[in-house]
C-alpha positions in Angstrom: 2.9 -2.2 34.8 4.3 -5.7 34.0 6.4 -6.1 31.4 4.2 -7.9 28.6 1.3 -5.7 29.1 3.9 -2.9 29.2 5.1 -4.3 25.3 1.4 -4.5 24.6 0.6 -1.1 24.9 3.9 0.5 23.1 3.1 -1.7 20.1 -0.8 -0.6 20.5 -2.1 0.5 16.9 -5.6 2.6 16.8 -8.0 0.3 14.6 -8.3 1.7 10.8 -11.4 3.0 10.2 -12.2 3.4 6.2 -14.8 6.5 7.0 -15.9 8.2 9.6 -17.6 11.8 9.9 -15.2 14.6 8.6 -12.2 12.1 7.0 -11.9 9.1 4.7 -8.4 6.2 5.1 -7.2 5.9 1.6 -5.2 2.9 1.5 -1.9 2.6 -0.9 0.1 0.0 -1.7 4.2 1.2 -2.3 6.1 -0.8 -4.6 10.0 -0.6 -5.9 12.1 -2.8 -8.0 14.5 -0.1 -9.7 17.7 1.9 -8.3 17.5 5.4 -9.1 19.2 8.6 -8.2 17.5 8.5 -5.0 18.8 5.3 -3.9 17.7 1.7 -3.2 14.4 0.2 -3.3 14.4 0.5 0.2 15.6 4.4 0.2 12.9 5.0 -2.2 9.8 4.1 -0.6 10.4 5.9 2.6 10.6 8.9 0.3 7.6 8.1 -1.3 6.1 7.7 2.4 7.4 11.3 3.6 5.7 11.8 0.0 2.3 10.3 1.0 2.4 11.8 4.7 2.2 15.5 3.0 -1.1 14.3 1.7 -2.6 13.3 4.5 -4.0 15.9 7.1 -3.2 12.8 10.2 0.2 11.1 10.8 -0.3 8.2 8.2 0.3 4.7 8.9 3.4 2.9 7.7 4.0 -1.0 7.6 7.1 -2.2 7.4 9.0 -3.5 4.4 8.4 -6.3 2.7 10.6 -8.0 -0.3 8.8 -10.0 -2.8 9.4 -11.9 -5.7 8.2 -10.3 -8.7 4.7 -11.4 -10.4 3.7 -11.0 -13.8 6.9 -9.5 -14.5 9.6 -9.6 -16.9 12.0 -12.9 -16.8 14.8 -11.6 -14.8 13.0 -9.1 -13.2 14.5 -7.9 -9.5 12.5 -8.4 -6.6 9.9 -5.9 -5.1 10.3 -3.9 -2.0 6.7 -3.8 -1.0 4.8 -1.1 2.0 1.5 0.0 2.3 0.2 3.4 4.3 -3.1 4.4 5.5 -3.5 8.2 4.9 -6.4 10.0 5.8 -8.1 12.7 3.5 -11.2 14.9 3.4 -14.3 13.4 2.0 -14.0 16.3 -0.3 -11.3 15.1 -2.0 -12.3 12.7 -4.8 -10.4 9.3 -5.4 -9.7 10.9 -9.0 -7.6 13.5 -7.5 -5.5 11.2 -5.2 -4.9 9.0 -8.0 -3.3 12.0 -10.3 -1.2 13.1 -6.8 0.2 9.5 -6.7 0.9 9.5 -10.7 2.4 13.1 -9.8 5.0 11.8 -7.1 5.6 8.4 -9.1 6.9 10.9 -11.8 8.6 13.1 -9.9 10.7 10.1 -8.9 11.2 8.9 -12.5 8.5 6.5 -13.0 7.9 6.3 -16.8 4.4 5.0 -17.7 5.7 2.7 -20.7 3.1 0.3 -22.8 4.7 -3.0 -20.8 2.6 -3.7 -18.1 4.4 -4.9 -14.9 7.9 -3.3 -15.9 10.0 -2.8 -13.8 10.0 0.5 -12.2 11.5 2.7 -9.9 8.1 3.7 -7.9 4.5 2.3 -8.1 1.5 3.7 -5.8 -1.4 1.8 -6.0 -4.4 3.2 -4.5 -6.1 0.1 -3.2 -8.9 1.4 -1.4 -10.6 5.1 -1.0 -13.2 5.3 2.2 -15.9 2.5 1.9 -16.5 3.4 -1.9 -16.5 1.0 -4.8 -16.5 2.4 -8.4 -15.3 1.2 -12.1 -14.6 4.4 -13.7 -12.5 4.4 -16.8 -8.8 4.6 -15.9 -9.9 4.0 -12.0 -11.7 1.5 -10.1 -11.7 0.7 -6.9 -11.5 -0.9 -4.7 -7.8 -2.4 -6.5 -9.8 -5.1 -8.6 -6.9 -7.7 -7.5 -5.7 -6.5 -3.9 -7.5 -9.6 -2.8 -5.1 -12.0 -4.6 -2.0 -10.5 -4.1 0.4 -11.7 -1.3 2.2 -8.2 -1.6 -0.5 -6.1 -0.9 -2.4 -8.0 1.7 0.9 -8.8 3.9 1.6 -5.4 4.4 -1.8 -4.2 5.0 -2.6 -7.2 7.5 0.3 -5.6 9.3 -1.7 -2.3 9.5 -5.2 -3.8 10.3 -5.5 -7.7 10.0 -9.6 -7.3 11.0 -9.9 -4.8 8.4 -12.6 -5.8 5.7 -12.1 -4.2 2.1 -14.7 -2.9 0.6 -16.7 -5.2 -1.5 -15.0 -8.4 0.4 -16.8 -10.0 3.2 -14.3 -11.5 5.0 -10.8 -9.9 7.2 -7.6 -9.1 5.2 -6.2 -11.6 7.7 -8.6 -14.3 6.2 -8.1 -13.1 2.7 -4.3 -13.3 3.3 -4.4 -16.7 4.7 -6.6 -18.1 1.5 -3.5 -17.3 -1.3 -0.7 -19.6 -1.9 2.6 -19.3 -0.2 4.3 -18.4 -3.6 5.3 -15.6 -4.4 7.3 -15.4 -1.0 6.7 -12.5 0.8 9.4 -12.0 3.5 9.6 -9.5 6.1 12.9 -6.9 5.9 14.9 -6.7 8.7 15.7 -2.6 8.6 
């Protein structure tokens, strides 16, 4: 086997598929600005990842880590250390109940739910998308009303599946990504 196709299939990544018979891809975006007692940023979300992996009943899906400048934050506010994972989970489960399991490890790390939106804080799990399934419940709605526009999220999801279509868009997360403004930088982490 010659040596570039050789790279191409180690770096092969099955296509994510939101549903298909028997399990759903929930799709969570990993953010961390704050040191805590369990380290950096960085230290944190691979926690949060081992975290998310006991959720999910297949290997999840990691991207890498990205750091970004904070939006809608605080003056002064540190910069993001951004992921995203792709777990999968029975159809049984109900995006309601992954949302209180995410709230449930973003406490157990020391997230504090204050009234300031966009604090800073030492662990935020977004669920961005559940399956195919759109909703606006109270205190949920998904898919994450602004994944679309947010360099953070998109980056590391186009990592994970750049022909994947959100539910309720109509084009790629690659196109959506390359629509949004440069700024907020977005840079890749060398780990």
């Amino acid at each position: 086997m010659s040596r570039p196709l050789l790279q191409r299939y180690m770096n092969y990544q099955p296509p994510i598929i939101l549903e298909e018979q028997g399990s759903l891809t929930a799709i969570i975006s990993l953010g961390s600005n704050l040191k805590s007692t369990l380290g950096s940023p960085q230290e944190v979300i691979g926690l949060a990842g081992i975290e998310l992996a006991a959720l999910s009943f297949h290997s999840p899906i990691v991207s890498s880590l990205y750091e970004t400048e904070p939006v809608d934050c605080e003056p002064g506010s540190p910069n993001f250390i951004n992921a995203a994972a792709a777990i999968s989970v029975s159809p049984q489960y109900s995006p309601e109940e992954l949302l209180q399991q995410l709230h449930q490890i973003e406490a157990r790390f020391g997230r504090y739910r204050g009234k300031t939106p966009n604090a800073a804080r030492i662990l935020d799990l977004d669920l961005i998308c559940f399956g195919l399934r759109i909703s606006s419940e109270a205190g949920l709605e998904i898919p994450h009303p602004r994944a679309h526009q947010r360099r953070f999220v998109l980056q590391p999801i186009a990592e994970l599946a750049p022909d994947l279509v959100l539910p309720g868009q109509t084009v790629t997360v690659q196109a959506l990504l390359s629509q949004l403004p440069t700024a907020p930088a977005v840079a890749l982490l060398d780990t």
